[in-house]
C-alpha positions as CSV (number, residue, x, y, z in Angstrom):
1,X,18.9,-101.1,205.3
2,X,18.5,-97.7,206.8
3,X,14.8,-97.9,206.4
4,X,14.4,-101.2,207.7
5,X,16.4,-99.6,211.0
6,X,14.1,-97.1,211.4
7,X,11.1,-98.9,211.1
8,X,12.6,-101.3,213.8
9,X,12.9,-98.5,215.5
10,X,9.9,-97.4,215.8
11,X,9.6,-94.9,213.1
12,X,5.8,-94.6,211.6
13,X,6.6,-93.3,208.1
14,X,9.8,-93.7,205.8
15,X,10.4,-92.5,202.5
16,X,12.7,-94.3,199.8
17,X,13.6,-92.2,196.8
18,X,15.2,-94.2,194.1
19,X,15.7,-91.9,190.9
20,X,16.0,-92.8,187.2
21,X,12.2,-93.9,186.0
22,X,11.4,-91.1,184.0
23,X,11.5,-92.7,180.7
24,X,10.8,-90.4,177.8
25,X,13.2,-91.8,175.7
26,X,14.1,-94.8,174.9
27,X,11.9,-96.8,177.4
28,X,12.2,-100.6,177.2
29,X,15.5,-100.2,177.4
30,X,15.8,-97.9,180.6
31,X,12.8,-99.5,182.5
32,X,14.0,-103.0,181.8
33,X,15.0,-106.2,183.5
34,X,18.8,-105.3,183.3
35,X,18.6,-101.2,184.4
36,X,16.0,-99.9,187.0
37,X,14.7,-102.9,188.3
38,X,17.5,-104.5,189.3
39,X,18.7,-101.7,191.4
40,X,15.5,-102.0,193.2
41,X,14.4,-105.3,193.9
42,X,17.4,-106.6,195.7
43,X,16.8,-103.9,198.3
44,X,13.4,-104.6,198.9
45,X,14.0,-108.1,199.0
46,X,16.7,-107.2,201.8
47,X,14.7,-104.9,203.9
48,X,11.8,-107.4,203.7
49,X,13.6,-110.0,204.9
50,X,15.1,-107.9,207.7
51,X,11.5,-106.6,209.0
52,X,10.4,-110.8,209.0
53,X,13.6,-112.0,211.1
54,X,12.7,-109.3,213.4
55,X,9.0,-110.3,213.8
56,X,7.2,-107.6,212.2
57,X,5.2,-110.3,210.4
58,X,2.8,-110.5,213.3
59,X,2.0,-106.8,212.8
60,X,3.6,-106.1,209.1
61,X,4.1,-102.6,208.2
62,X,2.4,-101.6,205.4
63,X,4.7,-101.0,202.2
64,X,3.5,-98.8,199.2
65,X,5.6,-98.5,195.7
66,X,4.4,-95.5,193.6
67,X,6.4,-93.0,191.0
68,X,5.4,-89.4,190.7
69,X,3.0,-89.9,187.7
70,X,1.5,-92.3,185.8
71,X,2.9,-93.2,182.1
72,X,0.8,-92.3,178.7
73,X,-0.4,-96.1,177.3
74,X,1.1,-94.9,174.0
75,X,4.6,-94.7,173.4
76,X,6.1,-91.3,171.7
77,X,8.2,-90.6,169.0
78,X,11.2,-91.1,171.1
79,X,10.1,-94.6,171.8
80,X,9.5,-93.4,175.4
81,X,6.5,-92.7,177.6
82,X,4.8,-89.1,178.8
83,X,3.4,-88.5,181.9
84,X,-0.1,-89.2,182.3
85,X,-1.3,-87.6,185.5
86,X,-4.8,-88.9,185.4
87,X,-3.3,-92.9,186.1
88,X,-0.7,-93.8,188.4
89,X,0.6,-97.0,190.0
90,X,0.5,-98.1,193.4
């Protein structure tokens, strides 16, 4: 909620940091429904929700999601996933 008080604010860029993606081991397990992602989603759903009852859907900011690196496309012999730095997600 502190992001989405800032922004109302009138602050031009905020950074969220939300730790615990870097899956080299044991990936489907760590990145799945029931571990990261839920610790994410409800917040964005919050802030977004936030920004629209304060009318920043005339003018909506502009919201990018990214991690540090990308992930190899194989999986390792950890059953995890390397960093790839020539592929990320946006």
């Amino acid at each position: 909620m502190l992001a989405t008080r800032l922004i109302e604010s009138g602050v031009k860029f905020v950074t969220i940091q939300l730790g615990g993606w870097d899956t080299h081991i044991n990936n489907f397990n760590t990145a799945s429904r029931t571990t990261s992602c839920p610790t994410s989603m409800p917040a964005w759903r919050a802030s977004s929700r936030a920004l629209d009852a304060e009318g920043f859907t005339v003018v909506p900011p502009a919201v990018f999601v990214t991690g540090e690196f990308g992930r190899t496309p194989k999986i390792n012999k950890l059953v995890g996933r390397d960093h790839y730095p020539r592929s990320m997600c946006v």
